[in-house]
Each structure stands twice: as C-alpha cells, then as structure tokens.
MARVEX-708499 format. One record per residue: residue in one letter; x, z, y of N, C-alpha, C, O in turn. Coordinates in steps of 0.05 Angstrom, whole numbers, plus 5000, padded with zeros to 4 digits. Atoms other than C-alpha are relative to their C-alpha. Example, Ala and Ser with C-alpha at 12.3 -4.5 7.8 and 13.67 -1.06 7.14 Angstrom:
2
A501850004976524651564910501850005024503950135024;S498449994976527351434979498550145022499550185044;
***
This chain:
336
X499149785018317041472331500150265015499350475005;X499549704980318442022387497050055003496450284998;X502349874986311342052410498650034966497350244965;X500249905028309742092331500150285000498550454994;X499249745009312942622330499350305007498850514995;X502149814982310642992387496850004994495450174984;X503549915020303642912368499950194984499050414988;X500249895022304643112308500750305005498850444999;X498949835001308243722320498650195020498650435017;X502249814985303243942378497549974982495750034997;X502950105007297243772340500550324975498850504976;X500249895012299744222285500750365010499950575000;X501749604982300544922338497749954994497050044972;X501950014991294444712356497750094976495750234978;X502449965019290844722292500750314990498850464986;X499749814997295045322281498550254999497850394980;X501449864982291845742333497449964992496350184992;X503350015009284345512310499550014977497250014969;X500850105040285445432230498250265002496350204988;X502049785003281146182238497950035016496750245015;X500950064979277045952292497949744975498649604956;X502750194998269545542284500749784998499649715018;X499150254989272244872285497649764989495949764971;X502650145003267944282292500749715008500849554989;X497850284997271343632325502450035002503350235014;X497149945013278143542305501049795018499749595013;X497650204996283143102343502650155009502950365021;X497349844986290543222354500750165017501950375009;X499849874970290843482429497450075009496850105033;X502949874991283543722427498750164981498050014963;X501950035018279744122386497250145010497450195034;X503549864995272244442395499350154979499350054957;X500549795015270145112366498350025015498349955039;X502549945002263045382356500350255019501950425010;X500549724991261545992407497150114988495149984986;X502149925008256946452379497250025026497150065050;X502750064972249946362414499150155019498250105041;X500349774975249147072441502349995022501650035045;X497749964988255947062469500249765024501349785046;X499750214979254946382502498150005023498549955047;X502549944983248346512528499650195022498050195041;X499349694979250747202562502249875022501849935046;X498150114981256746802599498149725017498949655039;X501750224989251046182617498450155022498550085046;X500849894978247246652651501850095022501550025045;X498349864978252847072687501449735019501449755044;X500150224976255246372719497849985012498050005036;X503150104979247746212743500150155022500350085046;X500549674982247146922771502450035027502150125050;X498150084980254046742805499149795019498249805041;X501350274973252246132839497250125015497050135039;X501849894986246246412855500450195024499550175047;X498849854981249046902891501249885025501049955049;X498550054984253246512920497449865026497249955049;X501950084984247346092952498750195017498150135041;X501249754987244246772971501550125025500350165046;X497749934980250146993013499549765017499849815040;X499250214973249746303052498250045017498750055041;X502149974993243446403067497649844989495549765001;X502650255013239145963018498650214989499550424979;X502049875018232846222995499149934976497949724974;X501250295029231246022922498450094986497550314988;X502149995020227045972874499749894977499349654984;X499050195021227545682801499350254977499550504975;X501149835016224745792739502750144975502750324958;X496849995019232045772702502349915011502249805034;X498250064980238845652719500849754990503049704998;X500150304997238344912696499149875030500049715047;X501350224982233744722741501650115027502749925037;X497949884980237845182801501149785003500249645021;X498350184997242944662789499649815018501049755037;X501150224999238544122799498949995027499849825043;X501549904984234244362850501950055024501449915044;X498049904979239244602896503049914993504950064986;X498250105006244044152887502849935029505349955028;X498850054972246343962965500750165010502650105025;X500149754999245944692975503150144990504350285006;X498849875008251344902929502449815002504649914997;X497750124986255744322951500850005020503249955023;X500149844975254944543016501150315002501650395025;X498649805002257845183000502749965015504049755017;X498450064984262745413045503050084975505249994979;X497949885030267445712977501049834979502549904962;X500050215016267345092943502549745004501749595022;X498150045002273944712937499349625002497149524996;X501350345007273943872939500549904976499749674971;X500149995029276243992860496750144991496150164967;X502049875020269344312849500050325001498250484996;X499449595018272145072841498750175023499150155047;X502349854983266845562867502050285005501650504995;X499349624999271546152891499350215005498550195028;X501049724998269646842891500150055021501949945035;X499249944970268447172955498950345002497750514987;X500749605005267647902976497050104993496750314981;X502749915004259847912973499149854968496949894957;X500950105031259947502899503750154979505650034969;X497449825010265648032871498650064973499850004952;X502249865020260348312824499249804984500449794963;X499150295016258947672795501549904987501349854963;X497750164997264447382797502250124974503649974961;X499049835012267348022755499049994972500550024952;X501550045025261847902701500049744981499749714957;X498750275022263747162685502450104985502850014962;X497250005015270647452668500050164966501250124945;X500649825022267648012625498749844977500049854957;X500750285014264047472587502049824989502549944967;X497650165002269646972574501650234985501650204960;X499649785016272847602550499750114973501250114954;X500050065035269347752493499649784998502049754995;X499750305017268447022473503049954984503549834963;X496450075001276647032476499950224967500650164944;X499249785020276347682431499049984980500350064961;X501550125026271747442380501049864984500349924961;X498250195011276446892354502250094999504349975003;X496549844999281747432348502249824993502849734972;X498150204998287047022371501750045017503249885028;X498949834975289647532418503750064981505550044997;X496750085006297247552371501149735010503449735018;X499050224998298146852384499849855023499849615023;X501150084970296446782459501550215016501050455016;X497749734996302547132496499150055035500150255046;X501750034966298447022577497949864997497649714978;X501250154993292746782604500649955028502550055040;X500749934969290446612675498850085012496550025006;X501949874981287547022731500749915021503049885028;X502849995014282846852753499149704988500449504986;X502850215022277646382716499849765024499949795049;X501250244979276045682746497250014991497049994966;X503250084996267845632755499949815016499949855041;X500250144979267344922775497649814997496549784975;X502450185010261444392791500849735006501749665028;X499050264987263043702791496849825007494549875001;X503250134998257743222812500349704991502049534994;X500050345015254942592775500249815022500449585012;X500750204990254542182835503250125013503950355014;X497949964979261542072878500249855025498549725036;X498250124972265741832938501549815007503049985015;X497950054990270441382960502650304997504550354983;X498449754983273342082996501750204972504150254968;X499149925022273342452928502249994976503950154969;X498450155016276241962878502449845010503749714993;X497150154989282241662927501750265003504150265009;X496949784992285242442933501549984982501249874961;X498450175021291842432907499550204971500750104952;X500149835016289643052854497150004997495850214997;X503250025007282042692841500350074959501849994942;X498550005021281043002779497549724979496849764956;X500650265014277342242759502049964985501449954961;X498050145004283942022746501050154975500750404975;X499249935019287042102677503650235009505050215029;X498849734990292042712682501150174982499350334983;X498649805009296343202637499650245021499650225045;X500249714978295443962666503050065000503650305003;X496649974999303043952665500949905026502750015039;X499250134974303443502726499050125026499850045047;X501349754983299644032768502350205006502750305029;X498449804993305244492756498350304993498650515006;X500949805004300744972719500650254977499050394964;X499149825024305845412673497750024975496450234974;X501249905022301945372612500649734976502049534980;X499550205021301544982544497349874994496749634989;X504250125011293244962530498750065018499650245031;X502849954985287645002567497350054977497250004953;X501849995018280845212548498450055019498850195039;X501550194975274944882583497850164980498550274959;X503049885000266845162574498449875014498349915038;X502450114985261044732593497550075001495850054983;X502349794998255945122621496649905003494549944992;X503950024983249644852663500349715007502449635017;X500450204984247144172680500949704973500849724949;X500650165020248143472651503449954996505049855011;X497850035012254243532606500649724985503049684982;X500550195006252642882574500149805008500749644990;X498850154985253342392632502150135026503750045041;X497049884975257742812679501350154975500250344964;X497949955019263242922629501950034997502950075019;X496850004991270842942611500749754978499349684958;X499450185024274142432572503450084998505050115017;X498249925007279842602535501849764981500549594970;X498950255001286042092511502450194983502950434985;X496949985005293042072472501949945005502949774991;X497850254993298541862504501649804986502649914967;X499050255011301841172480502649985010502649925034;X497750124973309641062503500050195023500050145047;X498449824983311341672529502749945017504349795007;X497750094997316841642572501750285005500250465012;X499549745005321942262569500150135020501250355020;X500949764977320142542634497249975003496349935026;X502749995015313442542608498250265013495850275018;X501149794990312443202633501350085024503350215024;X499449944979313343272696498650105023496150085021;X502149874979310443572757499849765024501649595027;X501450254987306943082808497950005021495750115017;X501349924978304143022875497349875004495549925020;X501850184999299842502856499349894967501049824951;X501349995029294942382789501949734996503749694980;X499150295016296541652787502749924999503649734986;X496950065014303741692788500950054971502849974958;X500249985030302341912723499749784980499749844956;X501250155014300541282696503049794995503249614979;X496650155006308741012701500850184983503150124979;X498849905020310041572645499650044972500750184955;X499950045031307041322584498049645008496749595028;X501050204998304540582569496949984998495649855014;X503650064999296740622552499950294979501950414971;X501249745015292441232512499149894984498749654983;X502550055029288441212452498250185008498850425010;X502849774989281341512476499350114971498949994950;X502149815020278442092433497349934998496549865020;X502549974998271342052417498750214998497050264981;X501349645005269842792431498649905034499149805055;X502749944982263542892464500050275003499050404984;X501649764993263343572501496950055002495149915012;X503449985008256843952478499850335018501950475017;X500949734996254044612511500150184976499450074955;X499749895018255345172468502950094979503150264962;X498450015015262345002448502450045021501950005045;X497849924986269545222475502449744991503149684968;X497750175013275244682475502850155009503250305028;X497949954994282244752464502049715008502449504995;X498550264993286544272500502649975010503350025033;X496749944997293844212492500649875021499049715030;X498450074980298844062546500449655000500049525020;X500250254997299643392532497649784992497649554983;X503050185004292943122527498949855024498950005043;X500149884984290542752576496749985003495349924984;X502550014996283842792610499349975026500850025044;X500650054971279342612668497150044997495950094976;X504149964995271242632699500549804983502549684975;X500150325013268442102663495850025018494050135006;X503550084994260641952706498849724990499849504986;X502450195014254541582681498549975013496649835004;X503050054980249741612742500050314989497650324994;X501849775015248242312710499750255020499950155043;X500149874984247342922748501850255004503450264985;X497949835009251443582762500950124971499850134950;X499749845025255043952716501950235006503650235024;X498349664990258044732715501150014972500149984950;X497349995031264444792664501550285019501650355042;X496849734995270045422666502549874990501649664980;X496950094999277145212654501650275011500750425029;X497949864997283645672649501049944982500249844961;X498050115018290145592627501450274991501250495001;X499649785009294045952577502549854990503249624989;X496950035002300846102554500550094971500950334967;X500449795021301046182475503550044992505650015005;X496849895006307146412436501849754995504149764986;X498450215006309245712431500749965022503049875018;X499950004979309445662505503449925007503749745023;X496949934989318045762511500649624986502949594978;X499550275010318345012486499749775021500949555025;X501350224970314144752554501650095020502549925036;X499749874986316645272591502549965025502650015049;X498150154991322844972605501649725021503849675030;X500450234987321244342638498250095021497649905036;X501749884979316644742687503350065024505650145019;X498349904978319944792762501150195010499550225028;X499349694989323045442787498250095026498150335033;X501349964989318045322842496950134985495850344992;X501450015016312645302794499950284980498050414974;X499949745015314845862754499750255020498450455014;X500249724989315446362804497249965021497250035045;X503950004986307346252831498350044972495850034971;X501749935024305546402758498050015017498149965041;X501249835004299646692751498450104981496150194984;X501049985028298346782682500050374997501450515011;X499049715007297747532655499450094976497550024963;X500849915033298447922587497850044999496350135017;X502449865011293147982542498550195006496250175015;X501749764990291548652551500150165029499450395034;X501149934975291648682621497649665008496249675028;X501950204992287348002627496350024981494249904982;X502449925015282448352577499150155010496750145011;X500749814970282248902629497349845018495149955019;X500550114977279648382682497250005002496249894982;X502849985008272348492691498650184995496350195004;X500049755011272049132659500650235012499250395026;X498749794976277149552684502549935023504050085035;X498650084975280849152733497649715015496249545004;X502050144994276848782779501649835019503849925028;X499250234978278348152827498349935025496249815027;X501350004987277248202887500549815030502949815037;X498950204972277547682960498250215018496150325012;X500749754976276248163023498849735018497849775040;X500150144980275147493051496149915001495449824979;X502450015010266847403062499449695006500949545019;X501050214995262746823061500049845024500749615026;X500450154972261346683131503549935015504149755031;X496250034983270046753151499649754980499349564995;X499450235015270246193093499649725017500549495019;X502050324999265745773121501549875036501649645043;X498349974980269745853187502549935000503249845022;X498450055012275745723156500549794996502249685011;X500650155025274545223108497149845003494749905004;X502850254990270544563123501249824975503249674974;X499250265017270544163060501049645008502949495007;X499050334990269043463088502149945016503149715012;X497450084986275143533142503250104991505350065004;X497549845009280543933096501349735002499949525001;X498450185007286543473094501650184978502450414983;X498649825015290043693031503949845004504949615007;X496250055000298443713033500350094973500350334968;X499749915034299443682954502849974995503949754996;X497449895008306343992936501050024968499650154953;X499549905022310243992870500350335005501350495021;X500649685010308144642839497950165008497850405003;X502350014985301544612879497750194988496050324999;X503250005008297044772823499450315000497250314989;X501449804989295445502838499650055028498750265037;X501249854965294645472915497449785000496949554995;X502750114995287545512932499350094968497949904959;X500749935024286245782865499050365013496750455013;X500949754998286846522890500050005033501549855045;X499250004975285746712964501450175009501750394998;X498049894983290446923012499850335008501650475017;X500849634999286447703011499549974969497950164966;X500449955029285747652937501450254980503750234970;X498549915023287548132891498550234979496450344984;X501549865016286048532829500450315003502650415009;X500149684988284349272838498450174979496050144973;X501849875016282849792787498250155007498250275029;X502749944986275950012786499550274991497250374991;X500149795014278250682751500050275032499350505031;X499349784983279951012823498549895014498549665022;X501150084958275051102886500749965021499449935042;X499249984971279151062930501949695002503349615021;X500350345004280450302905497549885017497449705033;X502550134983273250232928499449985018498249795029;X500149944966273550622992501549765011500449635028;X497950224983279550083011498349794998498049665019;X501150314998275549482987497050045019496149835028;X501350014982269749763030501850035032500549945051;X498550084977274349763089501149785007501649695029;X499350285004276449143065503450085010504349965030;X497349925000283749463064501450014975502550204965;X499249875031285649302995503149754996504549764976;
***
C-alpha cells in the first residue's frame, strides 16, 4: 500500500511536468518525449564535434565519414582518453571548452522548447557527455558505483528529484539502459550509498519497464526509478544525463545529507540558460596535465556518502562570463 502510494503520487508530478510535452512511452517513473529533429540533430552533431576534438587534442588523427562511424572506428582511441572517467563521462578540458560550451547551448534550447522552465526550480552544471561500451570487464562491473548495477540517482547523493537522459551516437539498441519499479520499498528507501548493491536490501524485487530508449527522444526519469547498463554484445554508445531539481523537489530534499547538500551543484534556470551562451565553463586544466594526472586503468576510487558530484567538475573548473575580456585574458593565462 505505501509503495502504491508513492508511485502513484510520483508518477502523477511526473506526468504533470510532461502533460504539455511530446509524450510517447508512458510508465510511472519514466516517461519519453519526442525532440524536434532539427533540435536533436544540432545537439548530435555538437557531441561528435566534441569528442572529436577531444581525440584531436590527444593526438589522434581521424577521419570518418559521420560521427556514427567516429564512434565505431575509433573506438580504443576515445577510451583511451586521458578525460574520460571509469563511469564513461568525457570531461571538458581547456582545449575542448568551445565544444564543450556548444553541447550546453544545444540542450538548452531543447529544454526551452518544452517550456517547462516554471516548473523546473534548478538544473545541473555541467552536462554529463558519457560513452559506455557494449563490451565489459570484470574491473568495470565489480566497482562499488558500476553503473551495471540497478541504482536510484538518490543513492549517489545527487540533490535532485528527475533526471533527463539523451541518447546520442552509436548502438542505443544493444548498449542500453533498463529501467524498473521498485517492489517493497523499505522506509530508508532513499538513502545515500557507498555502494550500488547495497541498494538491493531496500526494496524486495522491481517490476521491469519495457521502455526501449530510441535516438531522437529525451527521457524523464524520476528519483525513484531505478535503472542500470543493460549490454547485448552491442557496440558503444554516447548518451547526456543531468539532474534536475523541479518545484516539487522540497519533498526529496529533505532526506538528502547536509554533506550532500552543501556540494550542490544545481543552478537557476536563468542562469543555467546562460551556460553556453553567456556564461561559459571552463577547466584551465589541459589535456596532456590530465593524462598525467589521471590514469584510468590504475585510479582506485574512495566512494564517499555524498560522492556524486566529485569528479563531475574539475578542481580548476569554473564558469566565466564571456560578456567581459578580461574573463578571456585570465582564461588565456589560465588565471581564472
């Protein structure tokens, strides 16, 4: 009866927030709206053009007739990236700023199109651009925050209520997400967590959705949903993900840690509509210090309640309006 209830009662924000919105598969804790084709097509490219970049900066030389086959083609390449997280998330770096600036502007209008900007009181900065790959690991799928493993974005410690996920490039079809309802909640249900599969002692079993992520389409995916990879043998795939805080938010908000809360990093509307535009995001930190840095195969990760924004932004990160030169002079000194 309790988890009745909750369903019910998130399912109906949820539809809420999209009853003016494209809608197209319907389940409680998920739904999928139509992006218009120019709009998706302009953000498909501006990721390619990003990764590309990013390969460019390492020093790969490429060549490709589209940014499918990029994917494909240069696949070892862009896992090999020294920017690239063992979640997938391709971070921005000082020489892919420009890029990096143009996914947001993209995503942007998509957001503004579905005027839905009253009822969305934060987002997050910045944007996740991540690639997961069809084939895995041992190494991958035993971390304690593999995101294989079935999962609430609540147990991350990521202040928010929804997410809203974008599947861009590559094979969306066997490298996928699979999405669930929880069964037998238990009332610390929401909790924050150092580890995915401790998750699996706070509700008894799920009911799987049969939503098939398609290219073309934007999901919304409430806080208590949960979801994981789901692979088929299939090959990469490039998705966006960020989380958001709508006006229903003061309901979750509460059960979030004081650690957790004060690493926000969500921001109003109309300064996260800025982002791209007229505030730009920037890491002073370049490619080659990354790669120096930051060795994927030997990171050991130390996963902390309230974790889920470190390693999201870097340690020189920050956003800088692009209205004054003497913003630019600093970020060419790399003094910003």
């Amino acid at each position: 009866m309790v988890d009745s209830k909750i369903i019910k009662d998130r399912d109906s924000k949820l539809t809420d927030l999209a009853k003016n919105m494209p809608l197209v598969q319907n389940y409680p804790l998920i739904k999928e709206v139509e992006i218009k084709k120019y709009l998706y097509k302009s953000l498909q490219n501006a990721a390619g053009a990003y990764i590309n970049a990013c390969l460019i900066y390492d020093g790969v030389e490429t060549e490709f007739s589209d940014y499918e086959e990029m994917i494909s083609k240069y696949k070892e390449e862009i896992f090999n990236l020294p920017n690239i997280t063992p979640n997938g998330v391709i971070r921005p770096k000082l020489e892919t700023s420009a890029e990096y600036n143009l996914i947001h502007s993209k995503i942007v209008d998509i957001v503004k199109s579905y005027d839905i900007d009253a009822k969305i009181e934060k987002m997050r900065l910045p944007l996740t651009i991540r690639i997961v790959d069809g084939v895995t690991s041992d190494w991958v799928e035993n971390r304690p925050r593999a995101n294989n493993i079935m999962h609430s974005d609540f147990w991350t410690g990521g202040c928010c209520d929804l997410a809203f996920l974008v599947p861009l490039l590559g094979d969306i079809e066997r490298t996928t997400v699979r999405f669930a309802e929880p069964v037998g909640m238990k009332e610390n249900f929401l909790s924050e967590l150092p580890k995915y599969e401790d998750g699996e002692h706070l509700y008894d079993k799920y009911l799987p959705y049969d939503m098939k992520m398609r290219k073309e389409y934007l999901y919304l995916q409430d806080i208590y949903c949960l979801h994981g990879t789901w692979r088929e043998g299939g090959g990469p795939r490039v998705s966006m993900d960020w989380t958001i805080q709508t006006n229903n938010y003061s309901d979750i908000k509460e059960s979030y840690s004081s650690k957790s809360l004060s690493s926000d990093n969500h921001y109003d509307m109309e300064t996260w509509c800025q982002a791209g535009k007229d505030i730009y995001y920037f890491d002073i930190e370049t490619m080659d210090e990354s790669r120096k840095r930051f060795n994927n195969e030997n990171k050991v990760e130390d996963i902390k309640l309230g974790a889920a924004v470190d390693g999201q932004t870097g340690n020189n990160a920050k956003f800088v309006s692009v209205k004054s030169s003497s913003n630019f002079l600093n970020i060419a000194k790399r003094d910003i």
